[in-house]
C-alpha positions in Angstrom: 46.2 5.8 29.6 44.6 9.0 30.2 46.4 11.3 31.6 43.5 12.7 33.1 42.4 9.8 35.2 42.7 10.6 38.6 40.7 10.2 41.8 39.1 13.0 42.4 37.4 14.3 46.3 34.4 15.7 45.3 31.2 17.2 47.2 28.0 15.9 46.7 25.8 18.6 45.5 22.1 16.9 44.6 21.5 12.6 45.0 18.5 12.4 42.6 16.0 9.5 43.3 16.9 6.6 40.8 13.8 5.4 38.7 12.4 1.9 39.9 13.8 2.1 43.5 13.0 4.0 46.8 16.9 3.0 48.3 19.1 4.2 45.6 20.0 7.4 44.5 21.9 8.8 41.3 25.0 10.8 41.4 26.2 13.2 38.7 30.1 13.8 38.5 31.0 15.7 35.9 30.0 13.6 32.7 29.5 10.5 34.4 26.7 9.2 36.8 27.0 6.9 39.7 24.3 5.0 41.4 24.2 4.7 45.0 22.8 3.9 48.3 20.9 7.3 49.6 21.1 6.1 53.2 24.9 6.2 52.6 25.0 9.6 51.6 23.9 13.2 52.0 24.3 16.5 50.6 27.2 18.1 50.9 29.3 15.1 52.2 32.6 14.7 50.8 33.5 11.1 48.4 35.8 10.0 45.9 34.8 8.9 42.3 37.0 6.1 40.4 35.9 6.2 37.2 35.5 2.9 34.7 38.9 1.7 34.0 40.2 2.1 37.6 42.2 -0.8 39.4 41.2 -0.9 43.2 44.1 -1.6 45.9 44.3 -5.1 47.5 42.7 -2.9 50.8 39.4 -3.6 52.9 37.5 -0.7 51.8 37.3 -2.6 48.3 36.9 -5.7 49.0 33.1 -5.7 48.1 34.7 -5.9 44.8 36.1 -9.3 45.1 32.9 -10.9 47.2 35.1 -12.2 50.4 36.7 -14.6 48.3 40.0 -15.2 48.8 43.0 -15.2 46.9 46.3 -16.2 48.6 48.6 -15.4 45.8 46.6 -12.0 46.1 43.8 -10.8 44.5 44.3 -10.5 40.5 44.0 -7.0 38.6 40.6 -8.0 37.1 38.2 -8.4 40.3 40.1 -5.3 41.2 39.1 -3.3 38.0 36.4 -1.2 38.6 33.7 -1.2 35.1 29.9 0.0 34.7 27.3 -1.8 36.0 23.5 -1.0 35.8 21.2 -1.1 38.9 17.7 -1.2 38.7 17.8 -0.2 35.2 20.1 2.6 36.0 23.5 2.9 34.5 26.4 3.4 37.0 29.4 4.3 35.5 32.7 3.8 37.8 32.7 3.5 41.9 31.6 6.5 44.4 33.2 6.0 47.7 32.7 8.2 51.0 35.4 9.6 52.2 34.5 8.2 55.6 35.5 4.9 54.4 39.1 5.6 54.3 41.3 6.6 57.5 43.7 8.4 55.8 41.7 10.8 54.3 40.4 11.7 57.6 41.0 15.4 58.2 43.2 15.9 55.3 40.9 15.2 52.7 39.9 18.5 50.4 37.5 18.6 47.5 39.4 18.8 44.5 42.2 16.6 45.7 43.5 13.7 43.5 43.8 10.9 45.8 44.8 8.1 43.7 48.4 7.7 44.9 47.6 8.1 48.5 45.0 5.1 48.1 47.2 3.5 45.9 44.8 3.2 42.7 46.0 2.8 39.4 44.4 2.2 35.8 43.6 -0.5 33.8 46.0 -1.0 31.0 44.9 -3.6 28.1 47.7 -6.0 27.5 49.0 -6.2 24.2 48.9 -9.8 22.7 52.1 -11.6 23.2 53.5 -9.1 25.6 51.4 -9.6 28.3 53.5 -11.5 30.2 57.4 -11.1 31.0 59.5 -8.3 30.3 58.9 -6.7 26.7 61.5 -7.3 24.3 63.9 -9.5 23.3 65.5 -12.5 25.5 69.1 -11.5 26.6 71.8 -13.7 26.8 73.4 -15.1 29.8 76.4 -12.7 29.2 73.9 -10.0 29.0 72.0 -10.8 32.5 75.5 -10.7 33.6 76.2 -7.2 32.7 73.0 -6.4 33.3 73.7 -7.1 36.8 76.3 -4.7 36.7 74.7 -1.6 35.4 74.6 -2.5 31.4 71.6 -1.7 29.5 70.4 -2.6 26.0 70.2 -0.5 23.8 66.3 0.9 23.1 65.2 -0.5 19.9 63.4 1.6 17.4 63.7 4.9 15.0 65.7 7.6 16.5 62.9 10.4 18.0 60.0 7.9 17.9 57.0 9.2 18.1 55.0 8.3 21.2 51.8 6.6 22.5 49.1 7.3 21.2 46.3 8.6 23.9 43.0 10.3 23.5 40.9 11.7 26.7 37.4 10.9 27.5 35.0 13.0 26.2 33.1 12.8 29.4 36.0 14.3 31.4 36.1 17.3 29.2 32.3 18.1 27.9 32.6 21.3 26.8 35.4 21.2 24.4 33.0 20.6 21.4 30.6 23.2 20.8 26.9 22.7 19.8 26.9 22.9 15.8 30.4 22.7 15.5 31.6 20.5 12.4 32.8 17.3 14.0 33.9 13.6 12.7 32.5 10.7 14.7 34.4 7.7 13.5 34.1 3.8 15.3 36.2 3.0 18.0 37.5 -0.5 17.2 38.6 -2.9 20.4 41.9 -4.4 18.9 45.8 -3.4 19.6 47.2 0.0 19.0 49.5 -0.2 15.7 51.9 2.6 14.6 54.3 2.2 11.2 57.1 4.8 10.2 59.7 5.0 7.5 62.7 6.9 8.7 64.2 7.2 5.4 66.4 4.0 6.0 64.3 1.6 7.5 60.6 0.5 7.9 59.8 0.5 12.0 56.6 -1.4 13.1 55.5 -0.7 16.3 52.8 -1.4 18.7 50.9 0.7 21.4 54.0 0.8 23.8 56.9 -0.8 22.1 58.9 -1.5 18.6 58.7 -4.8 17.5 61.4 -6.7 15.8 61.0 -7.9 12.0 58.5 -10.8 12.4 57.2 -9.8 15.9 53.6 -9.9 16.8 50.2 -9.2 14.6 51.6 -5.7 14.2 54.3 -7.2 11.3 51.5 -9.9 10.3 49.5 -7.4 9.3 51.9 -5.3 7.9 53.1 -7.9 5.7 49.4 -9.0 4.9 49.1 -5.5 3.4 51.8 -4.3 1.5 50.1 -0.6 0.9 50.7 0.2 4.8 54.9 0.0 4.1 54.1 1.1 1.0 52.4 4.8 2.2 55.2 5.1 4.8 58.0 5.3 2.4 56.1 7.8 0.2 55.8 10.0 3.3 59.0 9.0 5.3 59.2 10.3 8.9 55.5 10.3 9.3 53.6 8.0 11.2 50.6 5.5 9.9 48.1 5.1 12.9 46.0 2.7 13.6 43.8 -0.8 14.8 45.1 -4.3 14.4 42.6 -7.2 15.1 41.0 -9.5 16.0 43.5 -9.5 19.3 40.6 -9.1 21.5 38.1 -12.3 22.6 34.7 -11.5 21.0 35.7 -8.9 18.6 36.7 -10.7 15.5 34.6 -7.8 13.4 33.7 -10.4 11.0 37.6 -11.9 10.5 38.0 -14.9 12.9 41.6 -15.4 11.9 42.6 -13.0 9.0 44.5 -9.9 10.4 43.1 -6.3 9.9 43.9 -3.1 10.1 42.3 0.3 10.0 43.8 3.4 10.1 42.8 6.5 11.9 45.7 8.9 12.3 48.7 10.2 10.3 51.0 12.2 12.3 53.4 14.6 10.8 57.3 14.9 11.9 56.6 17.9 14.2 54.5 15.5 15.8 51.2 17.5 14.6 48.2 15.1 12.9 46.9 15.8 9.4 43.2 17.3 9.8 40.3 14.7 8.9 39.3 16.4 5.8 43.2 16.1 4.2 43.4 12.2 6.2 40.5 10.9 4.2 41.6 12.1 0.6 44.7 9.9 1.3 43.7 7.7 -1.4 47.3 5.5 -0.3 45.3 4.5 2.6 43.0 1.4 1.7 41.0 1.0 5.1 40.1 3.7 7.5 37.8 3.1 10.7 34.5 3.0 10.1 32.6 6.5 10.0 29.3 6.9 11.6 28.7 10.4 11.5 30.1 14.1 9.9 27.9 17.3 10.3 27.4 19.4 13.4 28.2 18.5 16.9 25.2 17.2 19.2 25.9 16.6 22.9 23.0 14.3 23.1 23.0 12.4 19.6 27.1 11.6 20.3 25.9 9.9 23.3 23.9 7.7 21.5 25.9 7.2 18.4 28.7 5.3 21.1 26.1 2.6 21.6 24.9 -0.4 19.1 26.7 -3.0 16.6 29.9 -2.2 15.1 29.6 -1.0 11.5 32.4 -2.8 10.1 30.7 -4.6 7.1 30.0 -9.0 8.5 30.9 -7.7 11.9 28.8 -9.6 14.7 30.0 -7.7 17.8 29.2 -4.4 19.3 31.3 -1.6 19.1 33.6 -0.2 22.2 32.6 3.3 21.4 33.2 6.5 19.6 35.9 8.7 18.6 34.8 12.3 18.1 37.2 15.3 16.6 37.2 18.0 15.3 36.9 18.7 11.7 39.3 21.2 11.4 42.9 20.1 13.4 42.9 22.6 16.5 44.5 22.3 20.0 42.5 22.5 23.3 44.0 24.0 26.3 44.7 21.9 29.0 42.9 19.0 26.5 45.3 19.0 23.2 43.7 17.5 20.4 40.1 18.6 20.0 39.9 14.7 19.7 37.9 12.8 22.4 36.9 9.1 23.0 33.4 8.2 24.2 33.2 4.8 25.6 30.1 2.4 24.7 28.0 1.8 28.2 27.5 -1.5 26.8 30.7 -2.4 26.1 31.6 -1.6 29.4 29.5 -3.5 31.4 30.4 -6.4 29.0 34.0 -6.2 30.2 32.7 -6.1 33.9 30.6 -8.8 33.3 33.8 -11.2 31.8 36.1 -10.2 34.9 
């Protein structure tokens, strides 16, 4: 998740005229741009911005979003999800919401403010194959539900100070981290599962985006069986931690392997819990598949932007690709950011997923 996905109160500044309609207006917020109805706003007005990836409340200022219907079991996470949607031709990235539309903001609402726990919105989290439904982990045993009941807990599985999820911010939330000319890496962001492998000097750990799996559990020990190099690395650089893709886990994003289990790297993190920089990651020769580069040179605001759109690069791949990853040549840490490493979301992509809700 990002961390910084909240639900901002913002002011309306400037609504310029969309192309191709006299009704709707465009919206800049920040990096993002949402298309609305200009009779619905005006300068100055206060609103709150979801951005893509938001999951709208079960309450009757969103229930555009589900078209009336009705759901009596309630209404499932993915009419609630809000995506990117073009109108007229004009790309509208997230959901822009007067603040008038809500009663509890009334009179207590100040630009600025996050507002997603008041309204109760959340964020979209991609379910991990396998674990999407139940409690993750192992099955107890009747004697454990029993002491379970009574305050016992099983015991976490996985290495002893595990190194944690793996997030990276949206470029478009932070613009100005990358300057113009500075040496950058633009590498393909692939639409699988989250994959991390460690070697804690006794044993091999594999573990997915949000949990260790047991030996034999999930694609994440398919693949790392499949290729005997990725156990093979971690033990030549125990207590670091192999990063990465598996796939295809994702419907229509096979990348060219309908059945056969991939993985591409894009991270090695050290025991301090820093990464290795991108020019030292790439003369791992131990590492027999990275993710696909697309670009290394100077930063361009505006070429970045179009490098996250098209077909995925992976050689016999047939899909598009999600987006972009961009960092920083040279390892540094942001204020406020960390990693001078940023994600940049295909617009494509995105209205794909809307369109499959």
């Amino acid at each position: 998740m990002n961390s910084n996905h909240k639900v901002n109160v913002i002011r309306i500044t400037e609504i310029l005229p969309a192309p191709n309609s006299e009704s709707l207006g465009i919206v800049q917020i920040d990096g993002y741009q949402a298309v609305v109805k200009m009779a619905d706003y005006a300068v100055g007005s206060l609103a709150i911005y979801l951005q893509p990836d938001s999951v709208a409340p079960q309450t009757a200022p969103f229930a555009f979003l589900w078209a009336d219907k009705e759901y009596p079991e309630g209404v499932p996470e993915r009419k609630r999800r809000v995506t990117v949607r073009r109108f007229r031709g004009n790309w509208s990235e997230g959901l822009l919401m007067p603040v008038s539309a809500f009663p509890e903001l009334q009179g207590v609402a100040r630009e600025g403010d996050d507002v997603s726990e008041l309204l109760g919105i959340g964020h979209y989290i991609e379910p991990e194959p396998g674990f999407n439904l139940g409690t993750p982990g192992r099955k107890l045993t009747m004697w454990q539900r029993v002491l379970k009941f009574f305050g016992w807990a099983p015991k976490p599985y996985g290495p002893k100070n595990a190194p944690g999820v793996y997030d990276v911010e949206s470029l478009k939330n932070y613009p100005r981290v990358f300057t113009e000319g500075e040496p950058v890496l633009i590498t393909e962001k692939i639409h699988g599962s989250n994959a991390r492998y460690t070697f804690d000097g006794k044993t091999f750990w594999v573990g997915s985006h949000r949990r260790w799996c047991r030996p034999g559990e999930g694609i994440w020990w398919e693949v790392a069986k499949a290729y005997p190099w990725i156990e093979a690395f971690c033990r030549n650089y125990p207590k670091h931690t192999l990063r990465g893709e598996v796939t295809p886990t994702q419907k229509g994003y096979a990348y060219g392997f309908e059945t056969e289990k991939q993985f591409f790297a894009f991270d090695v993190q050290k025991p301090d819990g820093s990464y290795f920089d991108k020019k030292t990651l790439y003369k791992l020769s131990e590492i027999q598949r990275f993710v696909p580069m697309i670009y290394a040179g100077p930063y361009s605001s505006s070429l970045t932007h179009t490098w996250a759109e098209g077909n995925s690069v992976v050689e016999g791949a047939k899909n598009i690709r999600e987006g972009i990853v961009v960092s920083a040549m040279e390892e540094r840490i942001v204020r406020g950011v960390g990693r001078a490493q940023l994600k940049l979301k295909s617009l494509a992509f995105l209205e794909k997923e809307g369109k499959g809700k």
